[in-house]
C-alpha positions, 0 to 999 in steps of 0.5 A, spaced: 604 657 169 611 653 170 610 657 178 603 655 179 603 648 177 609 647 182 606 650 187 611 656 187 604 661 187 597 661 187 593 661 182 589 667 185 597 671 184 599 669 178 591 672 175 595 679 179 601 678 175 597 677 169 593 684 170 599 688 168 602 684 163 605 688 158 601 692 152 602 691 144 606 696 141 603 697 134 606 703 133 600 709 133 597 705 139 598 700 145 592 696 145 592 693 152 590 686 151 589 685 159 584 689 160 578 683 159 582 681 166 582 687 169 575 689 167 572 684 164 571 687 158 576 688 153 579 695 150 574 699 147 575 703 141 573 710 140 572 711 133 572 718 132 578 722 130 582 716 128 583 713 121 580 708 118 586 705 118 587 705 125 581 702 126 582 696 123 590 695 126 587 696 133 581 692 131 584 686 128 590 686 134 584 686 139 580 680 135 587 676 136 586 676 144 579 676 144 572 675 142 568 681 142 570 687 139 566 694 140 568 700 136 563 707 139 563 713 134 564 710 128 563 711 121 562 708 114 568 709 112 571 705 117 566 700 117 567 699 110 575 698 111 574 694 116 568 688 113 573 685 108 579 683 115 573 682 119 567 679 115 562 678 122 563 686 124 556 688 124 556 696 123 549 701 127 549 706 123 545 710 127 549 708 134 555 710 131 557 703 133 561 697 130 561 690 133 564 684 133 561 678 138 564 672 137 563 669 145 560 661 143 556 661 150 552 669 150 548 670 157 545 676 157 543 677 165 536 681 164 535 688 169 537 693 164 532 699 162 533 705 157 528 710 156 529 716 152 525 722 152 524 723 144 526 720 137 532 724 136 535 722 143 535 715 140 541 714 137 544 715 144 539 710 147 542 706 141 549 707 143 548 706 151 543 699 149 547 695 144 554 697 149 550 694 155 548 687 150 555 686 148 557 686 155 552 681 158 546 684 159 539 684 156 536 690 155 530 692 154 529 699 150 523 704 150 523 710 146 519 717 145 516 718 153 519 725 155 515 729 159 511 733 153 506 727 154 507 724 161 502 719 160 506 716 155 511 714 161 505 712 166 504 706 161 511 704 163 510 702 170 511 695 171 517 696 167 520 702 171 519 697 176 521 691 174 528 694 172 535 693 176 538 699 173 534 704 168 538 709 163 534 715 162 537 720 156 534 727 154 536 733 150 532 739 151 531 742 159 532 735 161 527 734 166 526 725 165 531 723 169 528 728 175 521 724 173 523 718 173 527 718 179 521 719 184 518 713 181 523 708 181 527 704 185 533 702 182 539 706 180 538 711 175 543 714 170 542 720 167 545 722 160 543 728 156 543 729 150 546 735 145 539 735 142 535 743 142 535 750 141 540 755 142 539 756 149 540 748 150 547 750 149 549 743 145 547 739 151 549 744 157 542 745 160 540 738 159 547 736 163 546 741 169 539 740 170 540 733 172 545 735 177 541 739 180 535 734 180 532 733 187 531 725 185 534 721 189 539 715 186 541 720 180 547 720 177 549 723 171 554 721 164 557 726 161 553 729 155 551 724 149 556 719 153 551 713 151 557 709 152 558 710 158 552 710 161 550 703 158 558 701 160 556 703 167 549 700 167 552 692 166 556 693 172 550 695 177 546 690 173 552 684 174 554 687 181 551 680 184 555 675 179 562 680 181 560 679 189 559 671 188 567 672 184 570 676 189 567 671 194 569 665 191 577 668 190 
């Protein structure tokens, strides 16, 4: 700070600097608190295979540097561990997901559509809808309009339409992406999901059949990565706000 305010470096230089400040050490884990610089979002925890112990020292170290926090593959168990140092988590049972957003000025940029083909992939939509809302984005969800009722997904138009960036998500043979890629405009990202029989393969058949999709525009997530799809959706969705910064450094 002393360098910027006697002229020695340039604003734009000592932000450079910041990006690869150090991390902190807490032992079991080094939480990059930098990372809402570098990517405009701070450091993500995945849930999954940590303790509930670990969850809450990562969180709370996190909390400390920023105002949103985002747990995916979470459980009760952390949760409950969580809510007597962290009283303004809210917890998704069925995302998996706990939250905390603590931002005094939320704007949500609209764009973002989430489609799923059936119920049992809306844990998945969940996850990928609730990721892109904590990161700026309104989002608009609509469930149950896979290809075993196609004229459920034509009353969807106008929205389909209207959308910036549209999250597709289906289990089975994975067929939604495909459909709605040769209707829609905007970008698609597909995600399959590890729901189905036997030969689905636990998502398998799903995530090669959107591979392999003949639509234009696709791109695909890895298998019930709601996350990820919902993280890449605010990106495409906000690209005009990112252009307008780079511009203006």
């Amino acid at each position: 700070m002393e360098k910027v305010k006697s002229g020695t470096i340039s604003t734009n230089d000592a932000i450079g600097m910041l990006k690869s400040l150090p991390y902190e050490d807490i032992g079991f884990a080094k939480v990059d608190h930098h990372r809402n610089i570098r990517k405009g979002f701070p450091e993500v925890i995945f849930g999954e295979g940590k303790t509930s112990h670990q969850v809450k020292e990562i969180s709370l170290s996190i909390l400390r540097n920023n105002d949103r926090l985002l747990v995916t593959r979470s459980n009760d168990d952390h949760f409950n561990t969580l809510l007597p140092h962290i009283p303004d988590a809210k917890f998704d049972s069925e995302a998996k997901l706990i939250s905390v957003d603590r931002r005094k000025l939320k704007v949500q940029t609209p764009g973002i559509l989430v489609m799923c083909a059936g119920t049992s992939d809306l844990p998945i939509a969940k996850e990928a809808s609730m990721t892109a809302e904590m990161m700026g984005n309104k989002v608009q969800l609509i469930s149950d309009v896979g290809v075993a009722g196609i004229h459920r997904l034509f009353d969807q138009q106008t929205h389909i339409h209207n959308a910036r960036v549209i999250v597709v998500i289906a289990g089975m043979e994975g067929a939604l992406p495909s459909v709605i890629g040769g209707i829609a405009k905007a970008p698609i990202i597909a995600v399959p999901t590890s729901v189905g029989y036997g030969a689905s393969f636990n998502g398998l058949a799903a995530l090669l059949a959107m591979m392999n999709s003949c639509a234009t525009g696709v791109g695909v997530v890895n298998v019930d990565n709601g996350f990820g799809a919902g993280y890449l959706a605010s990106l495409i969705n906000q690209l005009p706000a990112l252009s307008e910064s780079i511009d203006n450094q």
